[in-house]
PyMOL commands that place a pseudoatom at each C-alpha (Angstrom):
pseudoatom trace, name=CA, resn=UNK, resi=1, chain=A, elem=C, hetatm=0, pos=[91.772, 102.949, 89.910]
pseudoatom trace, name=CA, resn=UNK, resi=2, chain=A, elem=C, hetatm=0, pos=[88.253, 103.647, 91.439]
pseudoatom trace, name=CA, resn=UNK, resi=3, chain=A, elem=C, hetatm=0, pos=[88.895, 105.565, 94.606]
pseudoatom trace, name=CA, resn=UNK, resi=4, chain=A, elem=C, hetatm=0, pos=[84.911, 104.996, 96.093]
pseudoatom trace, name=CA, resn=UNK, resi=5, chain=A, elem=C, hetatm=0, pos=[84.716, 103.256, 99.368]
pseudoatom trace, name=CA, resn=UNK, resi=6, chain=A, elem=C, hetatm=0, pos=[84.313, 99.950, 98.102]
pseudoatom trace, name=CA, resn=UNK, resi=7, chain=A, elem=C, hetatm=0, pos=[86.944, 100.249, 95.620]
pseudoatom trace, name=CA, resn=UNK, resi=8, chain=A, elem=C, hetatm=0, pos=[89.624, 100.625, 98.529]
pseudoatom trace, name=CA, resn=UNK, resi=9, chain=A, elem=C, hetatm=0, pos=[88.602, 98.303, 100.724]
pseudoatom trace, name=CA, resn=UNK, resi=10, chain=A, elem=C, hetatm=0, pos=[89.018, 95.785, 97.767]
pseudoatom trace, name=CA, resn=UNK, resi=11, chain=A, elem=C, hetatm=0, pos=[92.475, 97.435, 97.611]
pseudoatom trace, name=CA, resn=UNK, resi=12, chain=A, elem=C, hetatm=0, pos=[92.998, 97.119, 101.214]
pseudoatom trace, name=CA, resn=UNK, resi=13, chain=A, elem=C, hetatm=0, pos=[92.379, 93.557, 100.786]
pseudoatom trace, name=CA, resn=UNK, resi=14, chain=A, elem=C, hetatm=0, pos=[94.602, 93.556, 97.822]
pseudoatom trace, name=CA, resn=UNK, resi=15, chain=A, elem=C, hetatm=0, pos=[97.348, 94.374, 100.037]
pseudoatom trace, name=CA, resn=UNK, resi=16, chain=A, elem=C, hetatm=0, pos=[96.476, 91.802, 102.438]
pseudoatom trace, name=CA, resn=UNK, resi=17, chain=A, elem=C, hetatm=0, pos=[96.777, 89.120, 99.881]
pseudoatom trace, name=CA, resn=UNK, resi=18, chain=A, elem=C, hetatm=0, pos=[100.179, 90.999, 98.968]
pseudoatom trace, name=CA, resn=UNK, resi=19, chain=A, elem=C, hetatm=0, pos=[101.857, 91.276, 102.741]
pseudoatom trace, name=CA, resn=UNK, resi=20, chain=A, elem=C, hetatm=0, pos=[101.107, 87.466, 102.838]
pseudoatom trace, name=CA, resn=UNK, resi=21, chain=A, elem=C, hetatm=0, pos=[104.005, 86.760, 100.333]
pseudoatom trace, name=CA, resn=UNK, resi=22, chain=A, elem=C, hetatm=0, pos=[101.659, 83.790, 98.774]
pseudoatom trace, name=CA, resn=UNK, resi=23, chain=A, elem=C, hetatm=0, pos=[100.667, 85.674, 96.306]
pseudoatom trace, name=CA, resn=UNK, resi=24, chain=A, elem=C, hetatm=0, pos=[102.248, 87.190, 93.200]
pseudoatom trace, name=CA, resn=UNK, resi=25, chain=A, elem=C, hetatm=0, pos=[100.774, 91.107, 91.876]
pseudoatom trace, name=CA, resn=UNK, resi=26, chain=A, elem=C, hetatm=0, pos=[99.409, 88.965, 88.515]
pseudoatom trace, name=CA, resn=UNK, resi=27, chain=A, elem=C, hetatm=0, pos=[97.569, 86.647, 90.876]
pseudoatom trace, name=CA, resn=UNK, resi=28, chain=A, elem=C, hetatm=0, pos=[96.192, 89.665, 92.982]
pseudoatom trace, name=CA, resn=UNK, resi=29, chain=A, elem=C, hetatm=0, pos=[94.861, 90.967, 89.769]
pseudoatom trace, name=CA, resn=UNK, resi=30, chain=A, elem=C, hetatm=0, pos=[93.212, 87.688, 88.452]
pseudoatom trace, name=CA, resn=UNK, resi=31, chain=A, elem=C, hetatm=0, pos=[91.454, 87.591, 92.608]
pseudoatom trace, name=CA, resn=UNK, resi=32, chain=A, elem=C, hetatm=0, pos=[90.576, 91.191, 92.064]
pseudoatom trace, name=CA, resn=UNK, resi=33, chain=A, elem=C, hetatm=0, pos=[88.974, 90.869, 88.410]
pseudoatom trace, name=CA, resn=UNK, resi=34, chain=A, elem=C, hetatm=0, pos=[88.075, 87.894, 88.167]
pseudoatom trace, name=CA, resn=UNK, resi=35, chain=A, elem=C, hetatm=0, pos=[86.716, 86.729, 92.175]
pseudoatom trace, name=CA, resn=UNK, resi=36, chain=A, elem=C, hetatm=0, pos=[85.977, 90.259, 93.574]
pseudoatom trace, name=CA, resn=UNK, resi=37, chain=A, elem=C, hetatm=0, pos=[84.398, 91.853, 90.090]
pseudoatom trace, name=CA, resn=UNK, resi=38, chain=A, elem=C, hetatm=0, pos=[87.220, 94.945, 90.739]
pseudoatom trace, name=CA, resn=UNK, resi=39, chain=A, elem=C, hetatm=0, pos=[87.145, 97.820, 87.431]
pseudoatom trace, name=CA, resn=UNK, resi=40, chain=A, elem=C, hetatm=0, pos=[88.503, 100.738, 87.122]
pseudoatom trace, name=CA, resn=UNK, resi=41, chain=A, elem=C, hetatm=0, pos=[86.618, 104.357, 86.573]
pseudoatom trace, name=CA, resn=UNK, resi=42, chain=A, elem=C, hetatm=0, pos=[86.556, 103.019, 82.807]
pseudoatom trace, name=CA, resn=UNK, resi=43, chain=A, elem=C, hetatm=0, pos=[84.414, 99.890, 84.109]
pseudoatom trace, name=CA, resn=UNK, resi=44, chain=A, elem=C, hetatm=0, pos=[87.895, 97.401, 82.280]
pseudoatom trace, name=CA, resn=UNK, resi=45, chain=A, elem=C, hetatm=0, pos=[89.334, 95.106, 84.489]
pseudoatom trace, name=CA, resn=UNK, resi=46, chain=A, elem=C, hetatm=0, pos=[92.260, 96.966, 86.353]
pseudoatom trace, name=CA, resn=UNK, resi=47, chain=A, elem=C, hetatm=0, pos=[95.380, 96.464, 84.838]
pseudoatom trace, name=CA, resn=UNK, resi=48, chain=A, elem=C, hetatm=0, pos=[98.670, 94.597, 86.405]
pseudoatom trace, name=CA, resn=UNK, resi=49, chain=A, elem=C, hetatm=0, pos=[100.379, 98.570, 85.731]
pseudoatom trace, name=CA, resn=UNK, resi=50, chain=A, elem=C, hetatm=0, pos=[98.102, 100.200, 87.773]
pseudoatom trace, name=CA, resn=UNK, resi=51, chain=A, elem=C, hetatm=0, pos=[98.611, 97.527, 90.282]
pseudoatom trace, name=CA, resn=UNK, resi=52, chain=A, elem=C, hetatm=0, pos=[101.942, 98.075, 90.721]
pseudoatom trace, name=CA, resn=UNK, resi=53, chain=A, elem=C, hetatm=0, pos=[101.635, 101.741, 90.760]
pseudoatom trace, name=CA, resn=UNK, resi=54, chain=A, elem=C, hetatm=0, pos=[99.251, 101.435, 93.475]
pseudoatom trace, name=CA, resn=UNK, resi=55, chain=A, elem=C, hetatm=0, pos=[101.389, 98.673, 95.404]
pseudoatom trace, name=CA, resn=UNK, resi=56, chain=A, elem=C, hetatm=0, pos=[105.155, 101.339, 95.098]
pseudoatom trace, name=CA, resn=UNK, resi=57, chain=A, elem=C, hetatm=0, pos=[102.756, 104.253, 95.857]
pseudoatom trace, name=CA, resn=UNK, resi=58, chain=A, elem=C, hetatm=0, pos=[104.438, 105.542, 99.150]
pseudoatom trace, name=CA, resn=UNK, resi=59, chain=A, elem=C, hetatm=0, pos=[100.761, 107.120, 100.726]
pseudoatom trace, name=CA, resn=UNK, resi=60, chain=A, elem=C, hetatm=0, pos=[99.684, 103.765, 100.589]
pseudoatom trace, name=CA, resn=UNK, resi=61, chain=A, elem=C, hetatm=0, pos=[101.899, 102.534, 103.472]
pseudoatom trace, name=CA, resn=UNK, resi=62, chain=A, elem=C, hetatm=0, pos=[101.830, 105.707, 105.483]
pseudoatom trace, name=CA, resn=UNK, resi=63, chain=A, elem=C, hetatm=0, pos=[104.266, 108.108, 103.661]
pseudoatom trace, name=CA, resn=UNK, resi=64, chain=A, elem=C, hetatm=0, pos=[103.592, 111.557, 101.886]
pseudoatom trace, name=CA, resn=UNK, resi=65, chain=A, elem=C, hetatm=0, pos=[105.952, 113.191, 99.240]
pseudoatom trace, name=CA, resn=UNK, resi=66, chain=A, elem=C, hetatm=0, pos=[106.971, 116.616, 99.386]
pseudoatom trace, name=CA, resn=UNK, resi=67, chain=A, elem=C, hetatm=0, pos=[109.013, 118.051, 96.832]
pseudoatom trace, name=CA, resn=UNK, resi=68, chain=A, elem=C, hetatm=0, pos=[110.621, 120.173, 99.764]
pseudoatom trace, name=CA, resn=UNK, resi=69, chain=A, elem=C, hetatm=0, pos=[110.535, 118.367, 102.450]
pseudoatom trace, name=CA, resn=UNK, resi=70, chain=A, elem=C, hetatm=0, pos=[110.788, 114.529, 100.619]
pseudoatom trace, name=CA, resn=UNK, resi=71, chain=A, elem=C, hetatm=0, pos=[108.795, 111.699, 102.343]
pseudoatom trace, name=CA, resn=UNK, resi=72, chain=A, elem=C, hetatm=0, pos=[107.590, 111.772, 105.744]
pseudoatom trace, name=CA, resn=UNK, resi=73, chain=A, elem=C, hetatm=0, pos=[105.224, 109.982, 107.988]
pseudoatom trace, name=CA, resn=UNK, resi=74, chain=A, elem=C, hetatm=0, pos=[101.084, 111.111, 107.252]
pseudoatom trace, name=CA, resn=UNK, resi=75, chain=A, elem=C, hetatm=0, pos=[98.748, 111.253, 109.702]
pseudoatom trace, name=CA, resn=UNK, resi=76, chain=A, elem=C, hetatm=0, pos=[96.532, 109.011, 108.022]
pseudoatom trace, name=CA, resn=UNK, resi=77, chain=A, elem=C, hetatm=0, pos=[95.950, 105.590, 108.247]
pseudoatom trace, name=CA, resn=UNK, resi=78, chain=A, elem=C, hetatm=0, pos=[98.185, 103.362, 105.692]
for i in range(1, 78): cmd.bond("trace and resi %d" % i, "trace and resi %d" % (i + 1))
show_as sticks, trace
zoom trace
């Protein structure tokens, strides 16, 4: 996925739709292509994988991976 500015606020509001629980990850995508114009680096609609990845991606809600120290709490904002 893009990772400009714009780009994650759209996934920021991505989640939003998410945490609701009205909304399936297929339905995000068809709101993200098709309402908010979302594509990846490539400039193709983003697909439902990279979705997913993005929505079980731990840093996303707050958590780094170490492969030392395992996941812990990141100072930056989920």
């Amino acid at each position: 996925m893009n990772q400009g500015p714009e780009s994650l606020s759209l996934l920021r509001h991505a989640w939003d739709l998410l945490l609701t629980g009205d909304n399936s990850v297929p339905q995000i995508r068809t709101i993200m292509n098709d309402e908010w114009g979302y594509r990846s680096r490539s400039g193709t609609p983003i697909p439902l994988s990279s979705l997913y990845r993005a929505f079980t991606n731990p840093f996303y809600y707050g958590l780094l991976e170490s492969s030392c120290h395992g996941r812990f709490p990141g100072t930056h904002d989920p």
